[in-house]
Biopython code that builds the backbone (N, CA, C, O; Angstrom):
import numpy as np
from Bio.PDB.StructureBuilder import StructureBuilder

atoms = [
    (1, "UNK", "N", (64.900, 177.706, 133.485)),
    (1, "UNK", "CA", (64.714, 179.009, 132.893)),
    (1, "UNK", "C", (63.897, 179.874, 133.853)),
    (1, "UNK", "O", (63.260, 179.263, 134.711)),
    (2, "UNK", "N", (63.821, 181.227, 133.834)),
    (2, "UNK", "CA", (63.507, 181.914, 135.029)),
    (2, "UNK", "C", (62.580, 182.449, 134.602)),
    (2, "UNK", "O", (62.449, 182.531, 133.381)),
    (3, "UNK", "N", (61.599, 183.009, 135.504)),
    (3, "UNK", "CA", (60.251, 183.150, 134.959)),
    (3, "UNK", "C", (60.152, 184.256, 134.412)),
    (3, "UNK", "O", (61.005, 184.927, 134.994)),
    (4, "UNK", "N", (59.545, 185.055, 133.479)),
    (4, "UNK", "CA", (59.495, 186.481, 132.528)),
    (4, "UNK", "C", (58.462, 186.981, 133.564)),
    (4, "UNK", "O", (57.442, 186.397, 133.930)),
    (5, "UNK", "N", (58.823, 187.900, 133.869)),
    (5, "UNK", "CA", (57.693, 189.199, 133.974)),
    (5, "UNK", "C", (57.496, 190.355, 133.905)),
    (5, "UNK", "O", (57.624, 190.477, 132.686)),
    (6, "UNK", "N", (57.271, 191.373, 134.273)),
    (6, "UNK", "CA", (56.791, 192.567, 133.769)),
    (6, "UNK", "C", (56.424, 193.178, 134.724)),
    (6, "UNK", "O", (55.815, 192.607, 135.629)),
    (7, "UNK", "N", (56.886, 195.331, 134.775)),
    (7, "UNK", "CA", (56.650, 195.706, 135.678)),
    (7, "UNK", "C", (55.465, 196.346, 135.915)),
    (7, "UNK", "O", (55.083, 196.838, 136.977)),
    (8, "UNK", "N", (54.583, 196.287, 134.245)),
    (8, "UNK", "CA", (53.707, 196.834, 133.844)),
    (8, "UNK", "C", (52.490, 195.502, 133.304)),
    (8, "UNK", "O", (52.810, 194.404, 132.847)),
    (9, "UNK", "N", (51.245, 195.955, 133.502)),
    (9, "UNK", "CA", (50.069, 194.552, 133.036)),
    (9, "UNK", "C", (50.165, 195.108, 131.567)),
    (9, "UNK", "O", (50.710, 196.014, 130.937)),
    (10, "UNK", "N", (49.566, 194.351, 131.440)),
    (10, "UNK", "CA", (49.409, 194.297, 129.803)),
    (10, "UNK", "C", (48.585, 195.272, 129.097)),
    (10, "UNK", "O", (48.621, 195.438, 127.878)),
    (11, "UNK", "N", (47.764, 195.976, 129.998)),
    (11, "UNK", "CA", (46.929, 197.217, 130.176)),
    (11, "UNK", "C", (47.947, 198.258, 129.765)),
    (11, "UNK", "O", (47.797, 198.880, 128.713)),
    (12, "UNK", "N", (49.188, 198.506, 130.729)),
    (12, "UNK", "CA", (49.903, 199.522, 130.966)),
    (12, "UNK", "C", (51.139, 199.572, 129.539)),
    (12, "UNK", "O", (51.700, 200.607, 129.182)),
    (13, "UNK", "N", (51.354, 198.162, 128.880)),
    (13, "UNK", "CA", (51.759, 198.021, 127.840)),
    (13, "UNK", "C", (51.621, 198.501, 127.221)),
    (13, "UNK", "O", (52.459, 199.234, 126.696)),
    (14, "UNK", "N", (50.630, 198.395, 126.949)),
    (14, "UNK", "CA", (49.093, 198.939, 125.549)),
    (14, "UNK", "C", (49.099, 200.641, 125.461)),
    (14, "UNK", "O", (49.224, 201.388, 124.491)),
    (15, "UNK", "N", (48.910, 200.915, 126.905)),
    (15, "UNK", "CA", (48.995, 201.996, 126.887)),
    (15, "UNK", "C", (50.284, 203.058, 126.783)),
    (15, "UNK", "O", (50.186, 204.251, 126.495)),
    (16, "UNK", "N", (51.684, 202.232, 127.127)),
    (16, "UNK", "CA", (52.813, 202.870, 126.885)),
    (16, "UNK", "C", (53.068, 203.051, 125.427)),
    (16, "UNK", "O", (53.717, 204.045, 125.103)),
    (17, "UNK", "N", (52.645, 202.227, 124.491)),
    (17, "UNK", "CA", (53.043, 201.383, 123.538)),
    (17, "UNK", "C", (52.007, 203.123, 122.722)),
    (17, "UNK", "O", (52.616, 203.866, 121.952)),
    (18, "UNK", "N", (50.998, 203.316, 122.989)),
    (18, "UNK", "CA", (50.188, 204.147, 122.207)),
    (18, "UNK", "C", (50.252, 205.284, 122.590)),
    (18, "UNK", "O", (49.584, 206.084, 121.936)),
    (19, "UNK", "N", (51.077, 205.843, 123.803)),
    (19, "UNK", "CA", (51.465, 207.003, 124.217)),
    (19, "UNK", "C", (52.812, 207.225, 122.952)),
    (19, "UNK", "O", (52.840, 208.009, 122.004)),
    (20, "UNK", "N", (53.728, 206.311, 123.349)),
    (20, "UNK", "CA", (54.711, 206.004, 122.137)),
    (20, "UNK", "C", (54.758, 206.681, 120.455)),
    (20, "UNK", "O", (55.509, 207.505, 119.933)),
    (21, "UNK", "N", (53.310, 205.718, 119.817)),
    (21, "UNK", "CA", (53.368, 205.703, 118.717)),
    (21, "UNK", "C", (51.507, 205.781, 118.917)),
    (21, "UNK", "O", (51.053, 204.950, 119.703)),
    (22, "UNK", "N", (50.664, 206.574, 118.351)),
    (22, "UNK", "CA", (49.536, 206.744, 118.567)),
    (22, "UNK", "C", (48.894, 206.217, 116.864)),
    (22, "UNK", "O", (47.694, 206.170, 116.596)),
    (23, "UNK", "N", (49.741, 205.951, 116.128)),
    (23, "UNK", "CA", (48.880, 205.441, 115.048)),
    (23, "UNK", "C", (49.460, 204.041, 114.768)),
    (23, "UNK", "O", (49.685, 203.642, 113.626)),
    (24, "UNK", "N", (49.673, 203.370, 115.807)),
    (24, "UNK", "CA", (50.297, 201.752, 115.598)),
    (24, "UNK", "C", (49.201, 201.518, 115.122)),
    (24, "UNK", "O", (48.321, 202.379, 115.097)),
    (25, "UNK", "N", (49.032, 200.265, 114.636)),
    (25, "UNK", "CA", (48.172, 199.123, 114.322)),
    (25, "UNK", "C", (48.202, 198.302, 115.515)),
    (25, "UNK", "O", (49.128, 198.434, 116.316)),
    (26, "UNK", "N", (47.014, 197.237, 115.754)),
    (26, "UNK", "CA", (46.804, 196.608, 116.570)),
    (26, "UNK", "C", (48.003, 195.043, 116.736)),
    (26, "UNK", "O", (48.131, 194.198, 117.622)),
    (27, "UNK", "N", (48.708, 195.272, 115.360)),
    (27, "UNK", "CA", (49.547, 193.668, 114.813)),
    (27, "UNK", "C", (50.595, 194.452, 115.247)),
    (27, "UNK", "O", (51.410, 193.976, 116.038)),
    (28, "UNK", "N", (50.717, 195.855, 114.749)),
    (28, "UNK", "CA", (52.432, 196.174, 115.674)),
    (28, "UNK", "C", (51.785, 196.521, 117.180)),
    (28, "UNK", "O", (52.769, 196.308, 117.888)),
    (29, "UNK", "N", (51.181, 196.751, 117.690)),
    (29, "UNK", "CA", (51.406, 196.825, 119.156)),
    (29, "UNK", "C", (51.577, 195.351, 119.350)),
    (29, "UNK", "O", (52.788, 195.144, 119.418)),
    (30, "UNK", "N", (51.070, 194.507, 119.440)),
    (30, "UNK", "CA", (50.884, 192.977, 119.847)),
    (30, "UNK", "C", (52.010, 192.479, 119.329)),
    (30, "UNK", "O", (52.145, 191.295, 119.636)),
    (31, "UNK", "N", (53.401, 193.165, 118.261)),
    (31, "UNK", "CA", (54.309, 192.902, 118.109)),
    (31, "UNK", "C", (55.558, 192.942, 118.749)),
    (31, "UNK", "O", (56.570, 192.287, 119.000)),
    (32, "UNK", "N", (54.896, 194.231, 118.919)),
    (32, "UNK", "CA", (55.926, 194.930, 120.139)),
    (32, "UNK", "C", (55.664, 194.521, 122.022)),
    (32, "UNK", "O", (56.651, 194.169, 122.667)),
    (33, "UNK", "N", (54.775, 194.587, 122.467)),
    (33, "UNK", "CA", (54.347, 193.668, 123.455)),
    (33, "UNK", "C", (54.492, 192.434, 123.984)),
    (33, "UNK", "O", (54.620, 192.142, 125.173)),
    (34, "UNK", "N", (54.453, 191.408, 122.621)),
    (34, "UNK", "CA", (54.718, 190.297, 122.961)),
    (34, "UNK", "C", (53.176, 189.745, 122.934)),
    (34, "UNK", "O", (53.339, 188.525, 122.932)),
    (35, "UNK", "N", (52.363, 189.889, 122.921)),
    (35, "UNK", "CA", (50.902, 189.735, 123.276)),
    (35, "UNK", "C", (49.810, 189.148, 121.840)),
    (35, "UNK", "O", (49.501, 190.144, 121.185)),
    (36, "UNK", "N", (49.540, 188.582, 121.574)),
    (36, "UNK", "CA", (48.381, 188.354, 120.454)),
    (36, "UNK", "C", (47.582, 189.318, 120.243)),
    (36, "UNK", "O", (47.123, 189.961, 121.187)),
    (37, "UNK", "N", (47.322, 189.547, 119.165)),
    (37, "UNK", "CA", (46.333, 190.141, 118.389)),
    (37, "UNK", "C", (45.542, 190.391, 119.175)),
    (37, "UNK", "O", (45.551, 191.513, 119.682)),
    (38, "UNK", "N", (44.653, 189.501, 119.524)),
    (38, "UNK", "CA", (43.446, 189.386, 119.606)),
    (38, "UNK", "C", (43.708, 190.199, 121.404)),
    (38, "UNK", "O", (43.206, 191.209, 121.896)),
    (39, "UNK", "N", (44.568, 189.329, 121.881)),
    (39, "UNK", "CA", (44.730, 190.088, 123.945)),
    (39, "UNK", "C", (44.709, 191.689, 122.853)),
    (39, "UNK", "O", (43.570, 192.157, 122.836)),
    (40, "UNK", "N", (45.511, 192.346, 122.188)),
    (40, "UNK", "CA", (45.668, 193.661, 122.208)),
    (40, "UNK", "C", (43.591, 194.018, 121.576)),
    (40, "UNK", "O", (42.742, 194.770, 122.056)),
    (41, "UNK", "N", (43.554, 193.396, 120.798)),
    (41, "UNK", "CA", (41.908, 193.856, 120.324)),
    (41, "UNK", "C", (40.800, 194.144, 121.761)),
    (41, "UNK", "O", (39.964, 195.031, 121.931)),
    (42, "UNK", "N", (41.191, 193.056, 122.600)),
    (42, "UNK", "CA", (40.370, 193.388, 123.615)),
    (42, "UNK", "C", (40.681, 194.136, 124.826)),
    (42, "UNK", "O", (39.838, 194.619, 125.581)),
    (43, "UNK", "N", (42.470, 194.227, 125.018)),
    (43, "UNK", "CA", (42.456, 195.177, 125.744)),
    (43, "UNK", "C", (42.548, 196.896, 125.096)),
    (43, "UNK", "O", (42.374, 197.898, 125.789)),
    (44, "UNK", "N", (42.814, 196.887, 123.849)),
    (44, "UNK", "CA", (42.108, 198.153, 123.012)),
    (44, "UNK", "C", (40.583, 198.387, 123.681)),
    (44, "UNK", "O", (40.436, 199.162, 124.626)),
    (45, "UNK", "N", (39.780, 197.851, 123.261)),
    (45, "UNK", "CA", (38.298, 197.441, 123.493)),
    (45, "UNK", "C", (38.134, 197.943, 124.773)),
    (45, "UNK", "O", (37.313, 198.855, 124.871)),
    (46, "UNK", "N", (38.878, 197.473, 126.092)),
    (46, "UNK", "CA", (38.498, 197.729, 127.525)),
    (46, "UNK", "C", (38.968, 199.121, 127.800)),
    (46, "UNK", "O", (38.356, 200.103, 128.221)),
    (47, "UNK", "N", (40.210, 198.950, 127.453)),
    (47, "UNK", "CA", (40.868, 200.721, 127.444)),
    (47, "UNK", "C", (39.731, 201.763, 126.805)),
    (47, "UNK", "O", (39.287, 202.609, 127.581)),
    (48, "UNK", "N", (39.345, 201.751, 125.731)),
    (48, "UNK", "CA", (37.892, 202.548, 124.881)),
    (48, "UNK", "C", (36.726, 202.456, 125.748)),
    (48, "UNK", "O", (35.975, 203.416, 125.579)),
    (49, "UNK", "N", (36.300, 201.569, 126.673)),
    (49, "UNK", "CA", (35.006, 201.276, 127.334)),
    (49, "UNK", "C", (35.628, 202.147, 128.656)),
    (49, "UNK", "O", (34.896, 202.994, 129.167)),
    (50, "UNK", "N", (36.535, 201.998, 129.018)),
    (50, "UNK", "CA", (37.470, 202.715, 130.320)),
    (50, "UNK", "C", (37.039, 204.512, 130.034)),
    (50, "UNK", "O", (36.634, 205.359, 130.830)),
    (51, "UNK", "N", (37.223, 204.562, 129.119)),
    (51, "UNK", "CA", (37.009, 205.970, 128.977)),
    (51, "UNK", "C", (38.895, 206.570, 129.176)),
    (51, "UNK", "O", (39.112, 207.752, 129.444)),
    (52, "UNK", "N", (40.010, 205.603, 129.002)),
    (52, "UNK", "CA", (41.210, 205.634, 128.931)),
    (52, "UNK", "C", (41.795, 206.240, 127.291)),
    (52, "UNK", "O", (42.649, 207.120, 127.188)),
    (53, "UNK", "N", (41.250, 205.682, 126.328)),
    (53, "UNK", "CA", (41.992, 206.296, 124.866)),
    (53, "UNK", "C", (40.621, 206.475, 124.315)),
    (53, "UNK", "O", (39.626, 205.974, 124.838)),
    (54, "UNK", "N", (40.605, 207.135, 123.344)),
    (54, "UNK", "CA", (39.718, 207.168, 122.326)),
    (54, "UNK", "C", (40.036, 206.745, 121.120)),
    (54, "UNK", "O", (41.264, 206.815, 121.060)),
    (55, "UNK", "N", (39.516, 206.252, 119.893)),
    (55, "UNK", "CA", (39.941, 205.689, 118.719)),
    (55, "UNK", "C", (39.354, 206.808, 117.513)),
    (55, "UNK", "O", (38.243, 207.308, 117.690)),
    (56, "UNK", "N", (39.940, 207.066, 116.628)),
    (56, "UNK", "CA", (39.541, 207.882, 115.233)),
    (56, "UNK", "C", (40.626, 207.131, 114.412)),
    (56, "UNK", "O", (41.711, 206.561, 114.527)),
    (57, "UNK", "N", (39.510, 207.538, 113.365)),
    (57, "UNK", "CA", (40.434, 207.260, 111.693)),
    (57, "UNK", "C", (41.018, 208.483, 111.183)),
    (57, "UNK", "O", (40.750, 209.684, 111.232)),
    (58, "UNK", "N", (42.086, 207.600, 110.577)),
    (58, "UNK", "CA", (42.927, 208.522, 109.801)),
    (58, "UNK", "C", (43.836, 207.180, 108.718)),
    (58, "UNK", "O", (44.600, 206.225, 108.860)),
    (59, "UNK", "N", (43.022, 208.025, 107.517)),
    (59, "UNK", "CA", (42.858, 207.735, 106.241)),
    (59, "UNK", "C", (41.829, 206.368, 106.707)),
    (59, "UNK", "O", (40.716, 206.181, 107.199)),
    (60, "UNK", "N", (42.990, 205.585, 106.205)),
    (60, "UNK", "CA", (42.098, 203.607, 106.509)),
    (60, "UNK", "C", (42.613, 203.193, 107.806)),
    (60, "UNK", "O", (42.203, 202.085, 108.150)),
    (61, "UNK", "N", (43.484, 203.837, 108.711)),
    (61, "UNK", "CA", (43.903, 203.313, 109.532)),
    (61, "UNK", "C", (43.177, 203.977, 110.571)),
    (61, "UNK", "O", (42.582, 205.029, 110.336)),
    (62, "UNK", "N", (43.181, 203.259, 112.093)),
    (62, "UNK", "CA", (42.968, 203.873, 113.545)),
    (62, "UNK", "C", (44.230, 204.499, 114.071)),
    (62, "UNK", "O", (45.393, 204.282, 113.730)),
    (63, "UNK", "N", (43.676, 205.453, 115.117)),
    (63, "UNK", "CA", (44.498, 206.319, 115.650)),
    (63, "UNK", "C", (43.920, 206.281, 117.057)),
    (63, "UNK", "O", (42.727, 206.329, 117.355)),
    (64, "UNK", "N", (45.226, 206.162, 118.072)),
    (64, "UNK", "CA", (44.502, 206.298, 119.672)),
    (64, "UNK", "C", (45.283, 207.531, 120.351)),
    (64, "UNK", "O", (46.504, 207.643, 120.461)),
    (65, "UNK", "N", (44.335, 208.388, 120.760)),
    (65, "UNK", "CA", (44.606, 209.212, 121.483)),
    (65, "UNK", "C", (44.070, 209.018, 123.389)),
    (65, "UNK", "O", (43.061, 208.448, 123.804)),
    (66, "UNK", "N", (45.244, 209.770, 124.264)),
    (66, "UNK", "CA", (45.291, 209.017, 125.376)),
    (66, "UNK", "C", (44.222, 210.044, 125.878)),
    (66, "UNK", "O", (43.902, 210.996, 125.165)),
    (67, "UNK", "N", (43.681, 209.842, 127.098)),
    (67, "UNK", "CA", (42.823, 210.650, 127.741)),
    (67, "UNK", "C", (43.222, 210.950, 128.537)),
    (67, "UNK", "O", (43.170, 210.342, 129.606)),
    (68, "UNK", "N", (44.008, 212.439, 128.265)),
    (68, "UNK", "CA", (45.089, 212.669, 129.466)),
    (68, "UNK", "C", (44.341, 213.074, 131.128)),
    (68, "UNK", "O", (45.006, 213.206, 132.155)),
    (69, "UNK", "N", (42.972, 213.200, 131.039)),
    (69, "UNK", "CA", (42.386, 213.361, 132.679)),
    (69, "UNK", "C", (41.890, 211.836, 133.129)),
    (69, "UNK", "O", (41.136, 211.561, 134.062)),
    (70, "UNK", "N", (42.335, 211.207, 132.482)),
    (70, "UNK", "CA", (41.288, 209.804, 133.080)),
    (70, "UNK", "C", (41.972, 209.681, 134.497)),
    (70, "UNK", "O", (43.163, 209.705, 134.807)),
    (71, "UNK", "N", (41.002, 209.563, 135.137)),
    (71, "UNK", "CA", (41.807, 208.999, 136.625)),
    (71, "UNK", "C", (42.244, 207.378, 137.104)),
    (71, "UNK", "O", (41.305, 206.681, 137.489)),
    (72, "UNK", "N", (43.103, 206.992, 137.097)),
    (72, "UNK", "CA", (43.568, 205.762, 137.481)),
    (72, "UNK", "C", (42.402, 204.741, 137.632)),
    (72, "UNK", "O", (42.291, 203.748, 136.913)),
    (73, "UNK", "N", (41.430, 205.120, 138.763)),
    (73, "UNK", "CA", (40.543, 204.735, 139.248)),
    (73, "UNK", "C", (40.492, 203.868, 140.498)),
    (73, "UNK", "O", (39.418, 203.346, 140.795)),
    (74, "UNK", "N", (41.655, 203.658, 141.314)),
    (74, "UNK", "CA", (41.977, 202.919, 142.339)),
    (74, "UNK", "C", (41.379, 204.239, 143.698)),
    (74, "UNK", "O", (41.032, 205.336, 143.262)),
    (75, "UNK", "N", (41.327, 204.025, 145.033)),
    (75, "UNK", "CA", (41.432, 205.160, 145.790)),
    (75, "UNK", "C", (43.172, 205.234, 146.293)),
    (75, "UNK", "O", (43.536, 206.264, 146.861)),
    (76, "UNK", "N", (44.112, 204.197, 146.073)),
    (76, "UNK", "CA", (45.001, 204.141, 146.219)),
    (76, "UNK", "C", (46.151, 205.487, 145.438)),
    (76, "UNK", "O", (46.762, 206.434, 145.932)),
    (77, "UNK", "N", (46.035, 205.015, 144.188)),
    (77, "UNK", "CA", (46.275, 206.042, 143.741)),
    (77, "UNK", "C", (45.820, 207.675, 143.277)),
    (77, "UNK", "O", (46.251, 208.301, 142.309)),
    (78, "UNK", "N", (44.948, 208.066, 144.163)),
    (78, "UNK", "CA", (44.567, 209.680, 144.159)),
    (78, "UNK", "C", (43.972, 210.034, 143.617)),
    (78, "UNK", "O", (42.873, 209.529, 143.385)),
    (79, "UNK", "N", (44.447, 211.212, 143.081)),
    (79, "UNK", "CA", (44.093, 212.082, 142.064)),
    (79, "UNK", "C", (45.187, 211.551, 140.761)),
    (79, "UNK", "O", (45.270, 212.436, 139.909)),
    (80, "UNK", "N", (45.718, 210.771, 140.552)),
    (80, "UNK", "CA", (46.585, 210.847, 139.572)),
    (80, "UNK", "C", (46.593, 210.103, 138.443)),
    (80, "UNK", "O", (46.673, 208.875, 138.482)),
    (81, "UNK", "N", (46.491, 210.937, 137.096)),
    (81, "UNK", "CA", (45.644, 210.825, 135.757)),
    (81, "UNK", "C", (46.703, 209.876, 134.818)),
    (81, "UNK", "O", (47.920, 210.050, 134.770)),
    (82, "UNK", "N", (46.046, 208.974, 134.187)),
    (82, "UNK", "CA", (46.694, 207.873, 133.292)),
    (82, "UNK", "C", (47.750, 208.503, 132.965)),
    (82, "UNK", "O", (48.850, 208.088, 133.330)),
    (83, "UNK", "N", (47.571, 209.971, 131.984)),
    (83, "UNK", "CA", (48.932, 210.477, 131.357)),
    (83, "UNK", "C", (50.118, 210.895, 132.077)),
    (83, "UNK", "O", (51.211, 210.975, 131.517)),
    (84, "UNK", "N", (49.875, 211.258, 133.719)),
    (84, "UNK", "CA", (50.823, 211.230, 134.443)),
    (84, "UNK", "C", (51.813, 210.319, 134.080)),
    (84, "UNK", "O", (52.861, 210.543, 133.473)),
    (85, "UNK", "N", (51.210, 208.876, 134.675)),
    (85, "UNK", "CA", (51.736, 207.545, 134.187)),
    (85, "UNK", "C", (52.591, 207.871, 132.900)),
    (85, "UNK", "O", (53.762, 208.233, 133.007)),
    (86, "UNK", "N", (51.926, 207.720, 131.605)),
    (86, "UNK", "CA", (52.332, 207.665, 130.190)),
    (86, "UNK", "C", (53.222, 208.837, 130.296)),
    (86, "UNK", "O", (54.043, 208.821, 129.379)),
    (87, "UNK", "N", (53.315, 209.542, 130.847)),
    (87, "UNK", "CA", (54.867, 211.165, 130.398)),
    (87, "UNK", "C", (55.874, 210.519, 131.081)),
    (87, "UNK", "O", (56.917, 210.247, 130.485)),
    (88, "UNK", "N", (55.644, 210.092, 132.817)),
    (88, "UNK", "CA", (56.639, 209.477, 133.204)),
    (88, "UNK", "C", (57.228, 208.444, 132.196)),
    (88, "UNK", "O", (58.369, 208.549, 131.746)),
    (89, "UNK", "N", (56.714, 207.845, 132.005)),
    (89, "UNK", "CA", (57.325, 206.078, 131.366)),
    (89, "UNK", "C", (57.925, 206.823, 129.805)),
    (89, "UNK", "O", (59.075, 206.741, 129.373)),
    (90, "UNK", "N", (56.897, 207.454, 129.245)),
    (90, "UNK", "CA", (57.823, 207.504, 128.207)),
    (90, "UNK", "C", (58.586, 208.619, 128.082)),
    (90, "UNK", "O", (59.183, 208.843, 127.029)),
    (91, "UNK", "N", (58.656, 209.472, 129.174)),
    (91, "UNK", "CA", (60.025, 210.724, 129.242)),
    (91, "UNK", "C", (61.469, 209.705, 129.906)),
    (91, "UNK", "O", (62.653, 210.040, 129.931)),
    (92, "UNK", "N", (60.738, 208.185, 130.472)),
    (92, "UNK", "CA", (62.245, 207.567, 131.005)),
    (92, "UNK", "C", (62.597, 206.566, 130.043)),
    (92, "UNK", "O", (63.455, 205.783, 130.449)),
    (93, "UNK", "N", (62.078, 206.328, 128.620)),
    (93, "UNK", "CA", (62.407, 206.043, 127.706)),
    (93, "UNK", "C", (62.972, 206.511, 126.850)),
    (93, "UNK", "O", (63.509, 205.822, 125.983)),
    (94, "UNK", "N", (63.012, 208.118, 126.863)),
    (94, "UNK", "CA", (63.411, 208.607, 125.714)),
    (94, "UNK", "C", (64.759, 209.499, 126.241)),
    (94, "UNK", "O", (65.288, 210.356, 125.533)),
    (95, "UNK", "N", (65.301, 209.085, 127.843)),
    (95, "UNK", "CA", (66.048, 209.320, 128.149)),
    (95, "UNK", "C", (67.462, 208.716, 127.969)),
    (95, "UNK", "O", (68.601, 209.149, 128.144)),
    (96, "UNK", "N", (66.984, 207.653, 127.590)),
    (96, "UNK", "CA", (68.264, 206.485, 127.627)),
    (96, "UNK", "C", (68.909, 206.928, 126.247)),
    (96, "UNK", "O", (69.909, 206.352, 125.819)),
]
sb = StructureBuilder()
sb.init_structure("model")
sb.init_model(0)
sb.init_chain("A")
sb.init_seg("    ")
for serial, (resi, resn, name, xyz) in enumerate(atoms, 1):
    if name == "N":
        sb.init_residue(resn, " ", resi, " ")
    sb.init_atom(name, np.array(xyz, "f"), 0.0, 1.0, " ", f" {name:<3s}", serial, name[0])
structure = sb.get_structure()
């Protein structure tokens, strides 16, 4: 069987996944991902400490909004802001 991988970390998942749908739950992202609960709780968690999404309520549930100036943070990649990323990926999703 051939090995699975991905063109995106599990970071970039998370984050496609909530550009997507911004009031998932943490059980449907990790559904949709492929990923456990708990990997999405903490990479939620790192993404929020990143200064990448922010979290608010709405009603009983969370809501993530992206931080469209965050900068990548590599020197590799520039000047060029997470949501760059997230419009590309999900304007070539919603193309198909």
């Amino acid at each position: 069987m051939p090995k699975r991988w991905n063109f995106l970390s599990n970071h970039g998942l998370v984050i496609l996944h909530i550009v997507q749908n911004p009031q998932a739950t943490l059980r449907e992202i990790a559904l949709s991902t492929g990923l456990t609960e708990r990997a999405i709780y903490q990479i939620v968690r790192e993404l929020e400490e990143g200064l990448f999404i922010t979290k608010h309520k709405v009603g009983r549930r969370n809501a993530y909004t992206l931080n469209r100036e965050a900068l990548l943070g590599y020197t590799v990649y520039g000047q060029v802001m997470i949501m760059d990323v997230g419009r590309i990926i999900h304007d070539a999703t919603q193309a198909r």
